[in-house]
N, C-alpha and C positions, 0 to 999 in steps of 0.2 A: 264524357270520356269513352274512347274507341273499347270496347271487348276484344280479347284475340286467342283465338283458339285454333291450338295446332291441328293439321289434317295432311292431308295428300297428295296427289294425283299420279298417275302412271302412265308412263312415256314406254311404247314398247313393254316391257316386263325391269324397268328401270323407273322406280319410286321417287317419287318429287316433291320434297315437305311443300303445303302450299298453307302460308296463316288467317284463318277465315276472320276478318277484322269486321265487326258490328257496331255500327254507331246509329243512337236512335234519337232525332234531334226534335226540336219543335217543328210544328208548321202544317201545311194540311196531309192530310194521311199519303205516305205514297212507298213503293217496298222497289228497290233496286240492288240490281246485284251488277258490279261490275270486275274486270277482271279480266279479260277475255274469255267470258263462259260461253260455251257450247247451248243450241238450245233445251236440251234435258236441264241444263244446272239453271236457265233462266226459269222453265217450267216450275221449278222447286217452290218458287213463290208461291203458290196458289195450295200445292200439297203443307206446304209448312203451316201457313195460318191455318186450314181447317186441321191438320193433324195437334196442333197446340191448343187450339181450342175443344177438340173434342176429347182431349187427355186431362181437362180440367184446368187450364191457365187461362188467365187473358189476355186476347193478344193487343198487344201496342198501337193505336193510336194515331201516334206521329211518324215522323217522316225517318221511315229505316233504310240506312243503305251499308250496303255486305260489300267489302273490298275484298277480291280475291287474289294475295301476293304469293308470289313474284307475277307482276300484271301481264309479264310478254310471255308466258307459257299459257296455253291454251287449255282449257279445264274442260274434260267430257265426264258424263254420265253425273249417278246420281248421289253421289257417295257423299256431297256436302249437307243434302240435308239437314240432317241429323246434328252437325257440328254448327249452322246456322242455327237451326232452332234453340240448341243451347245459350248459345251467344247474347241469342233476344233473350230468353230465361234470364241471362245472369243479370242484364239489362235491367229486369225487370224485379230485379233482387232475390228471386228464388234458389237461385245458386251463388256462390261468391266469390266474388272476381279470383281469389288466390286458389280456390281448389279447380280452376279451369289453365291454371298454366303449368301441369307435366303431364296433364294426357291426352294425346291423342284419339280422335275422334272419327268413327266412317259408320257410314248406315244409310240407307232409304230408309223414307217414310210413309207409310201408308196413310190412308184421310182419316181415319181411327186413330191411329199415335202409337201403331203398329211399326216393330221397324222390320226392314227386308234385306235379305243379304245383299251385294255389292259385287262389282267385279276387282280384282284385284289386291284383296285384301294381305294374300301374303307377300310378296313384293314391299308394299308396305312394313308391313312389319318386322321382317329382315334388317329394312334401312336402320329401326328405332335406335339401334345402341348408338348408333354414326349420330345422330340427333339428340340423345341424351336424354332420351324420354321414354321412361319406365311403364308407364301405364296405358293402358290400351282397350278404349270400348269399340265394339264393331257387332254386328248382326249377331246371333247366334246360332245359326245358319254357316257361319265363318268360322264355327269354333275349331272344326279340325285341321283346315289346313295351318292356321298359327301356330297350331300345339309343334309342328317341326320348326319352326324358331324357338318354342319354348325349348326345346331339346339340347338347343346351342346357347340359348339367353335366358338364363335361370332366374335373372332376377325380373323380366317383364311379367307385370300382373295383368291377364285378360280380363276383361268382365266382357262377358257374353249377353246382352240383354235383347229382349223382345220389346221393348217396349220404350217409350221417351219417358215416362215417368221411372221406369228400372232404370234409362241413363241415369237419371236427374238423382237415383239414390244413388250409383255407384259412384259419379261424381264426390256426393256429399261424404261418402266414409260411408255409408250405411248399408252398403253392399261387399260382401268378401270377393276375390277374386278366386276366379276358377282353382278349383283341386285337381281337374280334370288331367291327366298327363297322357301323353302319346302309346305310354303302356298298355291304355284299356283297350285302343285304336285295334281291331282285327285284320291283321294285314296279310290276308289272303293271297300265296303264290304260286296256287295249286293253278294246272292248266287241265280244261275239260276233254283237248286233243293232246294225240300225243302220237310222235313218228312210227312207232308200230302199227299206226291204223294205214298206210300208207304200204301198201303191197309191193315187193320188185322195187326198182329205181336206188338200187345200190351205188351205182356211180353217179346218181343226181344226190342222191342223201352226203354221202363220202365229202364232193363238191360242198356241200351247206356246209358240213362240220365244217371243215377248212375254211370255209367266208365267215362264218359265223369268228371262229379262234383267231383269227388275226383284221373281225371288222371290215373285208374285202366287201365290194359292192358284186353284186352277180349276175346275169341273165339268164332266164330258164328259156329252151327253145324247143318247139315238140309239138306234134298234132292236138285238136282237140282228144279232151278225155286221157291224158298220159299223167295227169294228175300234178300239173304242174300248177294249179292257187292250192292243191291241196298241201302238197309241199311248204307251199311262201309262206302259210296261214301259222303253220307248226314250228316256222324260223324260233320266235318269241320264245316254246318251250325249251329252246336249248341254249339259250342265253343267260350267260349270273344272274345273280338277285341285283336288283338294285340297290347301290349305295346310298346313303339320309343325303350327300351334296347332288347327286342323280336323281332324289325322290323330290327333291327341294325346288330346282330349278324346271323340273319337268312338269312337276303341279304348278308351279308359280307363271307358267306359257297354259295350261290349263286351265289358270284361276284367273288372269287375264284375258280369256278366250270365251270364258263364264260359263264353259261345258262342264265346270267341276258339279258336282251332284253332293247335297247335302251329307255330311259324315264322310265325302270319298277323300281320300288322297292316292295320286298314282304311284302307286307303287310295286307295275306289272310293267317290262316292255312295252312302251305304245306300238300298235299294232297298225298302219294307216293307209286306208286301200280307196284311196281314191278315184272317181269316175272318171271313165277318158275325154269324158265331156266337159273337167274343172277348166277355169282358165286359168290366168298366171297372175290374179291378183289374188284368188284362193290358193293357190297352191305356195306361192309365196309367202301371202301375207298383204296388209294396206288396205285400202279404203276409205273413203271419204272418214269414217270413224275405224282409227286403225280396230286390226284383227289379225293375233298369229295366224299364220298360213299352216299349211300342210306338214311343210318341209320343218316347221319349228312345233308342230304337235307332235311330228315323230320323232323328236330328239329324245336320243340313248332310247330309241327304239327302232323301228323297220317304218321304212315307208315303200309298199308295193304298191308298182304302180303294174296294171293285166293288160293285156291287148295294148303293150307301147308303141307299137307304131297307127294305134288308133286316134294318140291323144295330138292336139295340135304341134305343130312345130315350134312354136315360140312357146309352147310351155314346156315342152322339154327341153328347148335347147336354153330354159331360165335356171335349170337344173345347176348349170358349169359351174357356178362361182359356189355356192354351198357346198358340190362334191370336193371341190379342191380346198377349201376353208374351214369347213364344217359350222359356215355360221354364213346370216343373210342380212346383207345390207339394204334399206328400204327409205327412199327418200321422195316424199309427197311434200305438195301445198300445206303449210305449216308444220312438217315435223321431219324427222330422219331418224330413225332406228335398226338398231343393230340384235339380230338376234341369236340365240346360240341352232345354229342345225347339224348337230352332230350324231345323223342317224345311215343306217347299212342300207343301198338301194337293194332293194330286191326290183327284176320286172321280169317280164314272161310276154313269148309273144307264140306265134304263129311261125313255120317258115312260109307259108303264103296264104294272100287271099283265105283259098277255100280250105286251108290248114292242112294239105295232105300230100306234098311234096315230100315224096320219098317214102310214103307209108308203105309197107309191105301188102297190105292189102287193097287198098283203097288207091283209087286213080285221083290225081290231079289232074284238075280241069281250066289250071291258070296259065295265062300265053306269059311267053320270058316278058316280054314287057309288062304284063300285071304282076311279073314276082320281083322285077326291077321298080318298080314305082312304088311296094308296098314295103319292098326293105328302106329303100332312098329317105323313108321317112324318119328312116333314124340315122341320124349323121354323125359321120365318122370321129367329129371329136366329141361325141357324146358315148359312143362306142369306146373308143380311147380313155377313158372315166373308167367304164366297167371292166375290173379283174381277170373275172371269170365269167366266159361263157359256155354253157353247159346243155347239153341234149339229152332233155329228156324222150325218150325214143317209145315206140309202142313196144310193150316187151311179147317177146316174141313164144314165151309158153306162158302158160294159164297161169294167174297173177297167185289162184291158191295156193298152187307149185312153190313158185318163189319162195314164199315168206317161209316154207322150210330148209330152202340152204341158207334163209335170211337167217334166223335164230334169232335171238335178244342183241345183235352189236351195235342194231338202229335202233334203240330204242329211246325217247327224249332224255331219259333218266341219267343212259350210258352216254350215250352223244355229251350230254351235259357235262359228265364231268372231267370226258377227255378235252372240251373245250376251256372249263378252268384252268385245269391243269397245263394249256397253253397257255394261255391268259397270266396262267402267276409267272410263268417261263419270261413273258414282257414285260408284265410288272418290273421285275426285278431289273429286267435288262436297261426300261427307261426309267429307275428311279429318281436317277436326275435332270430329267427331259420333259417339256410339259405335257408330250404325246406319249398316248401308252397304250396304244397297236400297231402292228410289223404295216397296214395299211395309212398310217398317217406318219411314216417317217418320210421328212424332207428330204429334197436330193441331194442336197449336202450330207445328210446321214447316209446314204444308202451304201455306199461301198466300206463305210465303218460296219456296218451291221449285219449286210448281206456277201458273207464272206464266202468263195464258192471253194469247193476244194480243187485238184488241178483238172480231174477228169470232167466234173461237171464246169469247168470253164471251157474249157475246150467246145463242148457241147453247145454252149450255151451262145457263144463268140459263132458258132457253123448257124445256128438256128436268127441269131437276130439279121445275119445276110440275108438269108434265104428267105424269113418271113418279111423282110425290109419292113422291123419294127422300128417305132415311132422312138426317142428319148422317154418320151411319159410311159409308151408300153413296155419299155426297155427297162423303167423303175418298179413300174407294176409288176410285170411278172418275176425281180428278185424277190420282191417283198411277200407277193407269194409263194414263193419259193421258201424262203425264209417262216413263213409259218407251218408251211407241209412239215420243216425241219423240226419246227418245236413241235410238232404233233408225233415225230419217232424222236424227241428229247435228244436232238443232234445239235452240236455249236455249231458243225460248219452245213450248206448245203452242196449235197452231194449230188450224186451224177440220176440217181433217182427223182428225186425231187426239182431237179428244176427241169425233166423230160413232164414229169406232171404238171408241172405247173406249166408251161410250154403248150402244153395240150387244151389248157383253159382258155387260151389265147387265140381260137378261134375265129374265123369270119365267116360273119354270114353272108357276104358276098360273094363266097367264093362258091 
C-alpha cells in the first residue's frame, strides 16, 4: 500500500500542493523518484538513506519508488526530503499511516538527520487553509516567516524541528506546537540615515516628497558629488511602515529568492540598487532554476538604479511593462510566472560623459556628439515612464550655509508625515478602486480625479502645445499635479500646482 504525504512546491512565489506517494515493494533493492524532479530532488536519494540511518532507523531494503503528483509540474530544490523520508518511516511502521494525512511536510536534510531550512516556506503556508490542512512541520530556521500566516490563521499548528527524529515525534502527538507568536518578532523601523544628513538640495528633497506621496517614479540629474545616491538611498526613510499584506508578499519574493536571513522578516521598504552591469534575466527575474528578479525584490520598496544610461539598453528598455503594470510576466522552457513589481523607480544620472555640463566651475570636456550618444541611451519612452525629472545642481554657496535657512522642514521624520498625510488623502479618495496612488490611476480615471480649476486649465492646455507632450506625459503630469494638490490638502488642482508639476516634466535633450 502507496504512503502519501502532503507537501509543495513553488511556482514563482505561487504555492503548489504536490502529494509525495511512497510505495516500497519487493524485489532487489533500488530507490526512484519520479515525477518530474529537478536534479536537487533526484539527489535527495542518497541524503535520505544516510540521513535515516544515521538518525537511528533502518533503511528499507526493497525496491522504493516516490511518485511526485501532479507528475506535469516540475519539482525543484530540496524541500521533499524530509516528507520522503517520512513516507519510508511510516512504511516501515514507525509512524502511522493516519497521523501522516493532515500535515504538511518541507525540510532538507542533512547526512546526520539534521534538517535545514528550505526556500519558500511561506508561500507555502499561506496556501494551507485553500488545502485544508492544519498542521505544518518545516525547518526551524522557517519559523519566522510562517508566524505572519500564523497572524491571519489561528488555527495552523507549526512545529518547528531540527531534526528527523523531532519530525517523527511531532508527527506522533508527542510534540506541542509552537507558542511562539509574531509578538515576540522585533520589528525594527528605525533608519540609520536620515534627510538632515543631506546639506542644500531643497528643490531635489521637495521633488522626493511629492514622488514619494503619490508613488511617482523620478530622475535625479546633476554633476558628480551633488549628492544625488545620497538622496535615493534616504527615499525608504520617508515612506509608511509597512502593512502585515506588504510584509507578507514582500518576504514571501524574499523567502523564495532564499536571501531571507534566519529570524528576518522584511519588514523595512526594500531598498534595491543594482549594478549597471546586471542583465535582464537578473533584473527581471528567470533562470534556468527560476529567481525573483530585481524589479520584484523591490516591491512596495525602491528600486535605484545610478549611472542609467550606463546600464545596457535592453535592460532598461525591460523596465516598460512593470512601470506600467506594476507586476512581471516571465515565461521560460517549462514554466510561466507572474510576479507582483510594485515598486517607485528612483535613477540618477549624469548630464554627460565627464558629468560637468553646465557646472559653474568646472569645464566640460564632452563634444555634442558624446553628450548626444550618452543621453540617446535612454529612450524616450522610457523617459515617458518617468514623472519627474529633477536637477540636482552644484549649490552654489557653501553646503554649511544652507542647512541654516534649511531648518528641520527636511527632515525624514517631518517629510514622513506630510507624505502620510497625503497618502490617507488617497486612501480615502480610492476606497473603492483597487489602486491607491494619484501615480497608478488609469486614463480612464484621470479626468474623474485630476480636476483642474479654470486658471490652471487654461495654463495647462498653453503648456501641453508648446511642450508637444505625449498622451502618457499628458496623464503623468495631472496626476502629478494632483498629488502636489493633496500635499496643500486642495480638492481641485490649481494654477500653481500644475506650473510645478510642468516643471518636472523636463528634457534632457533639450
Amino acid at each position: 500500500m502507496a504512503v502519501k504525504i502532503p507537501s509543495a512546491t513553488v511556482i514563482g512565489i505561487e504555492a503548489i500542493g504536490v502529494d509525495v506517494e511512497i510505495d516500497i515493494s519487493r524485489g532487489l533493492p533500488a530507490f526512484n523518484i519520479v515525477g518530474l524532479p529537478d536534479t536537487t530532488v533526484k539527489e535527495a536519494k542518497e541524503r535520505i538513506r544516510v540521513a535515516i540511518k544515521n538518525s537511528g532507523f533502518d533503511f528499507p531494503n526493497g525496491r522504493i519508488t516516490v511518485n511526485l503528483a501532479p507528475a506535469e509540474v516540475k519539482k525543484e530544490g530540496s524541500l521533499f526530503d524530509l516528507p520522503i523520508a517520512i513516507g519510508i518511516l511510516v512504511h516501515r511502521g514507525i509512524v502511522d499511516f493516519k497521523d501522516v494525512e493532515d500535515v504538511l511536510v518541507l525540510g532538507e536534510l542533512a547526512l546526520d538527520g539534521s534538517v535545514r531550512r528550505v526556500r519558500g516556506v511561506l508561500p507555502v503556508a499561506w496556501k494551507m487553509r485553500e488545502w485544508n490542512l492544519k498542521r505544518l512541520i518545516i525547518p526551524l530556521e522557517n519559523l519566522y516567516e510562517v508566524l505572519l500566516v500564523k497572524k491571519n490563521f489561528e488555527d495552523l499548528e507549526i512545529y518547528p524541528v531540527t531534526s528527523l527524529v523531532e519530525a517523527i515525534n511531532a508527527i506522533k502527538g508527542w510534540e506541542e506546537p509552537t507558542k511562539t507568536s509574531l509578538d515576540v518578532i522585533s520589528i525594527d523601523q528605525r533608519f540609520e540615515i536620515d534627510f538632515v544628513d543631506v546639506e542644500g538640495q531643497l528643490a531635489a528633497k521637495r521633488a522626493v516628497e511629492i514622488a514619494v506621496s503619490g508613488g511617482h517614479n523620478i530622475l535625479l540629474f546633476g554633476p558628480p558629488g551633488t549628492g544625488k545616491t545620497m538622496i535615493a538611498m534616504r527615499i525608504p526613510t520617508i515612506m509608511p511602515e509597512m502593512e502585515l499584506n506588504e510584509i507578507v508578499e514582500t518576504t514571501a519574493i524574499y523567502s523564495v529568492a532564499g536571501e531571507l536571513k534566519e529570524g528576518e522578516i522584511i519588514a523595512k521598504r526594500p531598498f534595491r540598487n543594482p549594478h549597471h552591469t546586471i542583465s535582464d534575466v537578473a533584473l527581471l527575474g528567470g533562470g534556468t532554476h527560476f529567481r525573483p528578479g530585481e524589479v520584484s525584490l523591490a516591491n512596495n520598496g525602491v528600486l535605484f538604479l545610478d549611472e542609467l544610461p550606463e546600464f545596457r539598453r535592453n535592460v532598461i528598455e525591460a523596465l516598460r511593462q512593470p512601470l506600467e503594470t506594476g507586476y512581471i510576466s516571465i515565461g521560460r522552457v517549462g514554466y510561466r510566472v507572474t510576479l507582483p513589481a510594485k515598486f517607485m523607480l528612483v535613477t540618477a544620472m549624469n548630464p554627460c560623459p565627464c558629468g560637468y555640463l553646465g557646472h559653474p566651475t568646472k569645464e566640460c570636456k564632452c563634444t555634442p556628439l558624446e553628450i548626444k550618444k550618452y543621453t540617446n541611451k535612454v529612450s524616450g519612452p522610457i523617459l515617458d515612464r518617468i514623472d519627474m525629472t529633477v536637477e540636482v545642481a552644484q549649490e552654489k554657496k557653501p553646503v554649511y550655509k544652507t542647512s541654516i535657512i534649511q531648518g528641520d522642514r527636511f527632515t525624514s521624520k517631518d517629510m514622513r508625515s506630510r507624505v502620510i498625510e497625503a497618502r490617507e488623502i488617497q486612501r480615502r479618495r480610492f476606497s473603492d478602486r483597487e489602486y491607491k496612488y494619484n501615480s497608478r490611476i488609469p486614463p480612464k480615471d484621470v479626468k474623474h480625479f485630476c480636476k483642474l480649476s479654470h486658471e490652471a486649465e487654461e495654463v495647462f492646455d498653453r503648456a501641453v502645445k508648446s511642450l508637444s507632450l505625449s498622451m502618457r506625459g499628458v496623464h503623468r503630469t495631472l496626476k502629478v499635479a494632483r498629488t502636489i494638490a493633496d500635499l496643500d490638502h486642495s480638492n481641485f488642482i490649481e494654477r500653481q500646482h500644475i506650473l510645478e508639476a510642468l516643471q518636472y516634466r523636463g528634457n534632457l535633450f533639450n
